[in-house]
C-alpha positions in Angstrom: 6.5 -16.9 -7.2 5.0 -14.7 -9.5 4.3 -10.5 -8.0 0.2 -11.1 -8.1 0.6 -14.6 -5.9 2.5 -12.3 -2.9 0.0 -9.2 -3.7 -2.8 -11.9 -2.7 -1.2 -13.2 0.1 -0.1 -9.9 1.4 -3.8 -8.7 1.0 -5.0 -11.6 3.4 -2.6 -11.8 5.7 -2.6 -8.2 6.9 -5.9 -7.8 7.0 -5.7 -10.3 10.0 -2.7 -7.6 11.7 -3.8 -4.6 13.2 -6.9 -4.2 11.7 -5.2 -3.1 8.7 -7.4 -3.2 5.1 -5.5 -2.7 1.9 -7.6 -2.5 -1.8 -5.3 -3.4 -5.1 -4.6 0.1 -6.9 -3.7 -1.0 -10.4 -2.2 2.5 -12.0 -1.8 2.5 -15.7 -3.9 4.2 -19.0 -6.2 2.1 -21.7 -6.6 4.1 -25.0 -10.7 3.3 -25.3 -11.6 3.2 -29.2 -12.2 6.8 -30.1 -8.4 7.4 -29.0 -9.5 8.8 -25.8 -6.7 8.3 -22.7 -8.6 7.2 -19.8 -5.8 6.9 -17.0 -6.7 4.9 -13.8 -5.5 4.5 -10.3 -4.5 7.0 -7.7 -1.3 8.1 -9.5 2.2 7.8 -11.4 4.2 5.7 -8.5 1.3 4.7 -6.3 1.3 1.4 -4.5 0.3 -1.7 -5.3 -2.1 -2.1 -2.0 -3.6 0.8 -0.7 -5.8 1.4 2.1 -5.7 2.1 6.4 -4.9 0.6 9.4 -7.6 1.7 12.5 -5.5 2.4 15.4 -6.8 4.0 18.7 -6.0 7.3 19.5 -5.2 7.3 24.0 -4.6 11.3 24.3 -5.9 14.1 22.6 -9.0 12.1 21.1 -9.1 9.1 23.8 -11.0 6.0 22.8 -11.4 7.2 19.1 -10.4 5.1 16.0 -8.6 6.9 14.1 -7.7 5.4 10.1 -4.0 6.0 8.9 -3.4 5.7 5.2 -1.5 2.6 4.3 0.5 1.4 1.1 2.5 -1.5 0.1 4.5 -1.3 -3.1 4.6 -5.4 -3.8 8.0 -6.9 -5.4 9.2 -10.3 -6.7 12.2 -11.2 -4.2 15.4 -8.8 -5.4 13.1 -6.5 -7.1 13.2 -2.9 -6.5 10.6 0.2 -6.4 11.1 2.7 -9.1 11.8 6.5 -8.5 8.2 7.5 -8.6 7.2 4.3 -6.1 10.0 5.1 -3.5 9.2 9.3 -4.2 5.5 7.8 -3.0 6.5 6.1 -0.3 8.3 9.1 0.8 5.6 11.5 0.4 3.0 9.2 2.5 5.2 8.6 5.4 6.1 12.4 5.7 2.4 13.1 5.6 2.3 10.8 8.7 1.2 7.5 6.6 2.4 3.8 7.0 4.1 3.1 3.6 6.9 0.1 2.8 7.9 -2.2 -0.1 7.5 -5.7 0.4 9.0 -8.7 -1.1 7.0 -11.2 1.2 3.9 -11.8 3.5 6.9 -12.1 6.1 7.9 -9.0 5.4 5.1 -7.3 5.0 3.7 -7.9 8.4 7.4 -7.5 10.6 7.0 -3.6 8.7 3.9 -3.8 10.3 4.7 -4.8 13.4 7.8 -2.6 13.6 5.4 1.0 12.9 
């Protein structure tokens, strides 16, 4: 299976778990024709699906939604993140984010589940 089949199934499936809505972030550069750089995405190492999950706050802000900053770095099965996608990861989970590498819808949604 080839990494943009299990980005699209990822995409769809977790947007049916815990509220959760993830946009693709493609991260790369295109040299236009006058030789100008134009990079795009959020940055070096960003995930492949960005985006929240809602999740309702019960003390200090009771009955409020609140949306958390979600990322999924997608990989082919045996495939692993490189430095700058795990130093991402790292960064949004100790900023309080939900951030994980999956190889699977499966996968996907038991990190999920498991937060």
């Amino acid at each position: 299976m080839k990494e943009t089949d299990i980005v699209k199934e990822i995409l769809v499936g977790l947007a049916k778990l815990r509220s959760t809505r993830l946009f693709r972030n493609n991260v790369g550069l295109y040299r236009n024709p006058n030789g100008q750089v134009v990079r795009f995405g959020l940055c070096k190492g960003s995930s492949d699906l960005c985006g929240w999950t809602t999740v309702k706050i019960t003390t200090q802000m009771i009955g409020r939604d609140v949306a958390i900053f979600t990322c999924c770095e997608v990989k082919k099965p045996k495939e692993k993140p490189t430095p700058e996608q795990e130093a991402f990861i790292s960064v949004v989970q100790s900023a309080g984010g939900i951030a994980f590498v999956a190889h699977s819808l499966d996968e996907a949604e038991n990190k999920m589940m498991n937060i």
